[in-house]
C-alpha positions in Angstrom: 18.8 -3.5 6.9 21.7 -5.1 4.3 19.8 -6.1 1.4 22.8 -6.8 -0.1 22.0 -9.8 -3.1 18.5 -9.1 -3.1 16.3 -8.2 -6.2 13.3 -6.3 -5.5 10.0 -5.4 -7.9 8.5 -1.8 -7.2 5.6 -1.1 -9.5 5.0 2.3 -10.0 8.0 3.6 -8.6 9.2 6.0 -11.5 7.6 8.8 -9.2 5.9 9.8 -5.6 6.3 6.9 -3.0 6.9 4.3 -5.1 10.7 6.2 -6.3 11.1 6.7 -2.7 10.8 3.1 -1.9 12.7 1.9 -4.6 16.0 4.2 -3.9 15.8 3.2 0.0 15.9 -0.9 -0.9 18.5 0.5 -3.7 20.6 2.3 -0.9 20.0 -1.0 1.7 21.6 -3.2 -1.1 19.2 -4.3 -3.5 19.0 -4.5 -7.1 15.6 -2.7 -8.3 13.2 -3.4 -11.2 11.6 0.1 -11.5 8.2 0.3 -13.1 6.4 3.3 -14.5 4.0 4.0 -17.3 6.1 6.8 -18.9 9.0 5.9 -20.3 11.3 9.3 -19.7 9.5 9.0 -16.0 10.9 5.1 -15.2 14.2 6.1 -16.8 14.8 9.6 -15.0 13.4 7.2 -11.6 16.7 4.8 -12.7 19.2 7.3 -13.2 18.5 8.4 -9.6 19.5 5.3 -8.1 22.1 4.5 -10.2 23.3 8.0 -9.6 23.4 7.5 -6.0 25.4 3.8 -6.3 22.1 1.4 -6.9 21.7 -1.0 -9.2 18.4 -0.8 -11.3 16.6 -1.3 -14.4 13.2 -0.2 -16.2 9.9 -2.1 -17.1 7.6 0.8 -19.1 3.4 -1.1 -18.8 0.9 -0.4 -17.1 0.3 -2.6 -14.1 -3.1 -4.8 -14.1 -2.7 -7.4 -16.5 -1.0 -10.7 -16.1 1.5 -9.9 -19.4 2.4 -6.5 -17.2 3.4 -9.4 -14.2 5.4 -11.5 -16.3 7.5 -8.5 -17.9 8.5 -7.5 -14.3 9.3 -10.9 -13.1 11.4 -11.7 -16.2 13.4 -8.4 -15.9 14.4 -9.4 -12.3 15.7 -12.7 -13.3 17.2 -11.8 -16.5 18.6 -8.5 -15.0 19.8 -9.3 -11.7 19.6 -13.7 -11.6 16.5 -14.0 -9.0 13.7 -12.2 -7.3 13.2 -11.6 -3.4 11.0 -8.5 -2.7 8.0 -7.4 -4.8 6.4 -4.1 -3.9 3.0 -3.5 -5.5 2.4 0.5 -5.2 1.0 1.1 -8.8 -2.4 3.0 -8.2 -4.6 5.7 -10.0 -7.3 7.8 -8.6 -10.4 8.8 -10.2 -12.4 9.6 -7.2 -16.3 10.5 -7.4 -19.1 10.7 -5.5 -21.3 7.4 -5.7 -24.1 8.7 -7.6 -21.7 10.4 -9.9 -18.8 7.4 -10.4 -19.0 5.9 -13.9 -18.3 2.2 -14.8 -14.9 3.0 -16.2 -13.9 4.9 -12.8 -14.5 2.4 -11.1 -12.9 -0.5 -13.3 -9.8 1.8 -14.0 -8.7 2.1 -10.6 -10.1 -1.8 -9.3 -7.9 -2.6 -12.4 -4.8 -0.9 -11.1 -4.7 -1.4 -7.6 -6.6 -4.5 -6.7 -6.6 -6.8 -10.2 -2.8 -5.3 -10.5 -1.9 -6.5 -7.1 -3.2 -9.9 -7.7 -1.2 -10.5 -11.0 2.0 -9.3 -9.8 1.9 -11.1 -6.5 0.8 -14.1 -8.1 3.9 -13.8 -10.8 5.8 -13.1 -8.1 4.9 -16.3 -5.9 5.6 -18.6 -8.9 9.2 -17.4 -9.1 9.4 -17.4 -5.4 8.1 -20.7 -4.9 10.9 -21.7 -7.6 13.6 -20.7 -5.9 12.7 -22.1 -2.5 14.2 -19.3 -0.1 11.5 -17.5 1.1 10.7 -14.1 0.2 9.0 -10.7 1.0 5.6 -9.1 -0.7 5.0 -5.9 0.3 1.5 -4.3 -0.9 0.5 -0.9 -1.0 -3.0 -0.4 1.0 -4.6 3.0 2.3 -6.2 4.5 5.3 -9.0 5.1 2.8 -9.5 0.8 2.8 -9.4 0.7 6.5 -12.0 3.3 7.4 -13.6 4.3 4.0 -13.4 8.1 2.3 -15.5 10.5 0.9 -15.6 10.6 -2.8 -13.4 6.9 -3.5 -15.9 3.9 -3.7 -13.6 2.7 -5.5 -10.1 3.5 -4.1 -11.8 2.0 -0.7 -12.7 -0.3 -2.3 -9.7 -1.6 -3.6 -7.5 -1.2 -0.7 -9.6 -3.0 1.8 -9.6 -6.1 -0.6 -5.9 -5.6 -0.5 -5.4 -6.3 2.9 -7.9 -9.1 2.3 -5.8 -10.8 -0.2 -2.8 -9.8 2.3 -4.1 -12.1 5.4 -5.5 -14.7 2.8 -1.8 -15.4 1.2 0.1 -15.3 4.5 -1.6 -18.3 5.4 -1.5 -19.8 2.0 2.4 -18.6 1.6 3.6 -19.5 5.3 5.2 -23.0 4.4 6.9 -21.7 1.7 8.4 -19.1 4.1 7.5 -15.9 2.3 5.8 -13.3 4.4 3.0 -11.0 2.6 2.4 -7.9 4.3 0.7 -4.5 3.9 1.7 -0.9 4.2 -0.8 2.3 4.4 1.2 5.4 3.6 0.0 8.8 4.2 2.7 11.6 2.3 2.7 14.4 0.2 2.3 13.4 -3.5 0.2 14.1 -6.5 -2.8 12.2 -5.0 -2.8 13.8 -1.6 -2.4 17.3 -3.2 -6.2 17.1 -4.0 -7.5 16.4 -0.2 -8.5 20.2 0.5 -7.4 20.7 3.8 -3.9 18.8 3.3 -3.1 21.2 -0.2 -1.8 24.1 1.9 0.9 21.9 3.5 1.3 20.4 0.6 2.5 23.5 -1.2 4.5 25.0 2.1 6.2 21.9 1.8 7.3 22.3 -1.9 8.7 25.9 -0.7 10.6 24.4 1.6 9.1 25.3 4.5 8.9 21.6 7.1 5.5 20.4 8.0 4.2 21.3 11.3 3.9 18.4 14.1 0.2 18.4 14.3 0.3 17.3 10.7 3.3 14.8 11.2 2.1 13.2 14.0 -1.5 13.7 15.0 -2.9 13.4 11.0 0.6 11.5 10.5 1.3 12.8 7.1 5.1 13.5 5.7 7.2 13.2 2.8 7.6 9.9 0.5 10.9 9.3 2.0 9.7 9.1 5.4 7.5 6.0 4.9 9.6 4.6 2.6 11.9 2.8 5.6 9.0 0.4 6.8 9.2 -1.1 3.5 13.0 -1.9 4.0 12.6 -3.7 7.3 9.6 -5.0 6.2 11.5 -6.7 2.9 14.9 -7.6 5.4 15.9 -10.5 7.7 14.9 -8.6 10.4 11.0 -8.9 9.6 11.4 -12.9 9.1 8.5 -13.7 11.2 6.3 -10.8 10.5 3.3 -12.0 8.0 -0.2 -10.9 7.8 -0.1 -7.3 9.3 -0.9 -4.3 8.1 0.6 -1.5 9.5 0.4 2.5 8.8 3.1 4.8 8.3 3.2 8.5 7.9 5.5 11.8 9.6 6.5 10.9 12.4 4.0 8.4 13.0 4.1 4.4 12.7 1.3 2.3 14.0 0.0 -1.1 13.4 -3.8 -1.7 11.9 -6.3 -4.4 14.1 -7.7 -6.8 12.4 -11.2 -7.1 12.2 -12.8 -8.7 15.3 -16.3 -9.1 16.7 -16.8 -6.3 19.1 -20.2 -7.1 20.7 -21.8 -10.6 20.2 -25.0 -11.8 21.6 -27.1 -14.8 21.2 -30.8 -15.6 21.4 -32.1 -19.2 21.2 -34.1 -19.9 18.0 -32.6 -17.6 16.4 -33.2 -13.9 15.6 -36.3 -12.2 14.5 -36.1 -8.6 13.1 -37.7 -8.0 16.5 -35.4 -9.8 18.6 -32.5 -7.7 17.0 -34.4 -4.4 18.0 -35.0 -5.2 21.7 -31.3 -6.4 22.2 -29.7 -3.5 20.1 -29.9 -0.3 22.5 -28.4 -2.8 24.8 -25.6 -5.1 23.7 -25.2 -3.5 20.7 -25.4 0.7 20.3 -21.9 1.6 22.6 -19.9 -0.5 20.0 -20.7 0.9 17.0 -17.6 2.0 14.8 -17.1 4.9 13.5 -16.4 5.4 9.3 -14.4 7.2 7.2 -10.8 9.4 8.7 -10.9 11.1 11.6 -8.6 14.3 11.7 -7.7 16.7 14.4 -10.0 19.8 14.1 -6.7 22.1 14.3 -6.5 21.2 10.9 -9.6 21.2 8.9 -11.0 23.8 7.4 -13.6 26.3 9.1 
């Protein structure tokens, strides 16, 4: 994975996963633009890699607005001479029940995660495009987008449009021969600390004390560092011909997300009456149902 000569964006990387993928494209080679809202957080994040050999430097703003995008591209090219990789991690959580979920939750995080995305990528592309070699996006999606959560309308909400705008630029962005993929993470950090039945881990784990396998491979859950190596093939040579694909990462676990596909179809000539659906549903349509929201092993959930 030599990413030797390579310049690489992570927003939100001064703690959590986002540090963990900036130090592992920092260890493969590349030159890191580390983002963070805190300024003693993004320059404690740069210390580490330079500590450990990297090369990095710090853009303090919070990720959403288009200004926020520019400031990152520009520090790339005026830090490092180009841009290859952009990583979009930034997030926030302000999770709610629907009925109790105000406006500004749900703008905060569709700010952050999904308007943020689109800014940065789009910053990103223009330089990209510029150059005329290629180049890697990597965005940060969620289980939660794939199969919905309890309590994040709008953290669901965000993710799934995500991997939306994922597909959508691969196609747009094949010519130019930049790939756009995403990554779901699932590790211990500040946001999975308030899932209920994961906090116990969670706090074993800051003792010292490893996670057990059911956790690293069944719920496929582990530390920041563990997911953060997907994100270094996934920005290499090696992943040259990989666009579109979402793919899930976690423990000990790596697996690859479906797209969404027609799973029963049927058709009925004239059309279809709401009485026409209800005499072909028991039939054609009940067995291939999906299921919603995460499914977990019951070893682990509470009793």
């Amino acid at each position: 994975m030599d990413l030797s000569n390579k310049v690489a964006i992570v927003t939100g990387s001064g703690r959590g996963l986002g540090l963990a993928y900036a130090k592992e494209l920092a260890r493969n080679g590349a030159a890191v633009v580390v983002n963070d809202v805190d300024r003693a957080t993004a320059d404690a994040a740069v210390a580490e890699v330079v500590a450990a050999g990297g090369r990095a430097t710090a853009v303090v703003a919070p990720v959403g607005t288009a200004e926020t995008a520019e400031k990152l591209v520009a520090a790339a090219v005026e830090c490092f001479g180009r841009l290859d990789v952009l990583v979009t991690n930034a997030g926030i959580l302000r999770d709610k029940v629907l009925w109790k979920m105000t406006d500004e939750d749900f703008d905060a995080v569709i700010d952050v995660h999904l308007r943020g995305t689109f800014t940065c990528v789009r910053e990103a592309v223009l330089r990209l495009r510029e150059q005329g070699e290629g180049g890697r996006i990597i965005c940060i999606g969620s289980p939660a987008g794939q199969r919905g959560n309890f309590g994040q309308t709008n953290y669901s909400a965000a993710k799934a449009g995500i991997v939306g705008m994922v597909r959508t630029w691969a196609v747009e962005l094949k010519r130019a021969g930049i790939t756009v993929n995403a990554v779901c993470p699932v590790a211990a950090t500040a946001m999975t600390e308030t899932i209920p039945f994961l906090a116990p881990h969670i706090e074993a784990m800051k003792r010292g004390e490893p996670l057990p396998p059911i956790i690293r491979r069944e719920v496929g859950m582990g530390t920041p560092e563990d997911a953060a190596g997907v994100v270094s093939f996934l920005a290499s040579d090696a992943a040259a011909e990989i666009t579109g694909q979402a793919l899930s990462v976690g423990g000990d676990r790596l697996a690859l997300w479906s797209h969404p596909q027609l799973t029963a179809t049927a058709f009925h000539d004239g059309g279809w009456s709401a009485e026409d659906v209800a005499a072909a549903w028991g039939q054609t349509f009940a067995d291939s149902v999906e299921s919603v929201g995460e499914e977990f092993p019951a070893e682990v959930m509470p009793r």
